[in-house]
C-alpha positions in Angstrom: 4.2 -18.4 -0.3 4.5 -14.6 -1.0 2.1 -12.0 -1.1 2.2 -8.5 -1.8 -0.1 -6.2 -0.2 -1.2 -3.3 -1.9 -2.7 -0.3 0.2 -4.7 1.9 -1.8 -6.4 5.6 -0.9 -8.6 8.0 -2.4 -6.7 11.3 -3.0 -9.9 13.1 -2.9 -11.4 11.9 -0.1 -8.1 12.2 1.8 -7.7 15.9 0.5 -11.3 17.0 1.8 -10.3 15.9 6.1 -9.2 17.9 8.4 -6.0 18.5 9.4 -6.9 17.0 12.7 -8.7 14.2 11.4 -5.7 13.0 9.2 -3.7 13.2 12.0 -6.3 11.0 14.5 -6.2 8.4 12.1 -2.7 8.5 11.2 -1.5 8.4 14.9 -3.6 4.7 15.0 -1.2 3.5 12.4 1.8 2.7 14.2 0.6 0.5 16.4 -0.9 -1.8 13.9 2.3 -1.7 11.9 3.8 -3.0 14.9 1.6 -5.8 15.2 2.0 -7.0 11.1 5.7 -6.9 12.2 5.3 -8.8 15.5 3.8 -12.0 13.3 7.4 -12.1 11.8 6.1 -12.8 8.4 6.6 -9.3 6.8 9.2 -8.8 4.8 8.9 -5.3 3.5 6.3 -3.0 4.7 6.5 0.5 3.1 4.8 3.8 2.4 4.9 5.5 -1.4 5.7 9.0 -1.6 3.2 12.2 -2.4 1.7 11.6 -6.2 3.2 14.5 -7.7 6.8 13.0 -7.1 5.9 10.2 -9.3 7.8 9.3 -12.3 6.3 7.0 -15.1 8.9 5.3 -17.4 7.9 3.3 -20.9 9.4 2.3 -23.8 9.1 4.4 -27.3 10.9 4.3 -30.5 13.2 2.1 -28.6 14.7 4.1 -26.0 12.7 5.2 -22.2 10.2 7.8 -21.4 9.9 9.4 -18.8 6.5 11.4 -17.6 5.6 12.8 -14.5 2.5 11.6 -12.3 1.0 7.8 -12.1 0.6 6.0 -14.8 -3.1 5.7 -14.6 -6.2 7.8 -13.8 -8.3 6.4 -10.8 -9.9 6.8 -8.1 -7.9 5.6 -5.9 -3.8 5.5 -6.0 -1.9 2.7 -3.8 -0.5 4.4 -1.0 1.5 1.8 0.3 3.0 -1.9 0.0 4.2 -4.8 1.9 4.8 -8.0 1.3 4.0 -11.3 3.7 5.6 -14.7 3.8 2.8 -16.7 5.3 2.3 -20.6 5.5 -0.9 -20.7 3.1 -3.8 -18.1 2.0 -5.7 -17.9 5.2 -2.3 -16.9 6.9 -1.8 -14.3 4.4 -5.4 -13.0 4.7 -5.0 -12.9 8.8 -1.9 -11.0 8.4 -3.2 -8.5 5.9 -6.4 -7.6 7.8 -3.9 -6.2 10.6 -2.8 -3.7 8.3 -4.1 -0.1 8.7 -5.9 -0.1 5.5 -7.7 -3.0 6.4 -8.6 -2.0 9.7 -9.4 1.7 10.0 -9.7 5.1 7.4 -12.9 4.1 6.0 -13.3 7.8 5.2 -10.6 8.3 3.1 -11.2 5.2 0.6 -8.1 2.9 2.3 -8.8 -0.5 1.0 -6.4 -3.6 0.6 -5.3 -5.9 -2.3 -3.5 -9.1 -1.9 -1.9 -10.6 -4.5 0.2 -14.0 -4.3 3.5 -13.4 -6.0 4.5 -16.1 -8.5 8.2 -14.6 -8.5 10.2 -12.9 -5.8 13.6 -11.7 -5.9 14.8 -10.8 -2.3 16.3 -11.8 0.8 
């Protein structure tokens, strides 16, 4: 089974560390990537880029809309994605806790969502 992995943040928490402190905690992070990737269960493991890049598209009066900025106001923003193939839910879970957001950055809100995937389009 599938699951996607949703890292999430808190822009405001993240804004108010150091310079130095951002970078100590994101030097840990390659090293647990590495290990997600060792399990050879991941199939996409990605970053998303700064908020104010972000487009929003919906539909209105038929045709799309585009808007700049997430879609919704909250607290915290997903930061990141990947996505698992694992054997059953307790594979999943093992897998997940090795990512960065489950492990460390405690300060700046990182949290993670899994969510099994009832459809999946890929290789």
């Amino acid at each position: 089974m599938k699951y996607l992995g949703l890292a999430y943040y808190s822009p405001e928490a993240f804004a108010a560390m150091t310079p130095q402190a951002v970078e100590a905690l994101t030097r840990q992070c390659p090293a647990l990537d590495e290990k997600m990737q060792a399990t050879g269960k991941m199939l996409v493991s990605a970053s998303l880029g700064d908020l104010h890049t972000w487009k929003t598209l919906r539909p209105r009066g038929g045709r799309t809309q585009v808007s700049d900025g997430p879609y919704t106001e909250a607290k915290e923003v997903v930061g990141g994605l990947f996505i698992i193939d694992a054997d059953d839910e307790e594979e999943a879970l093992r897998i997940a806790s090795m990512h960065p957001a489950a492990t460390i950055g405690e300060e700046c809100g990182w949290t993670v969502e899994l969510v099994p995937l009832d459809f999946y389009l890929g290789r």
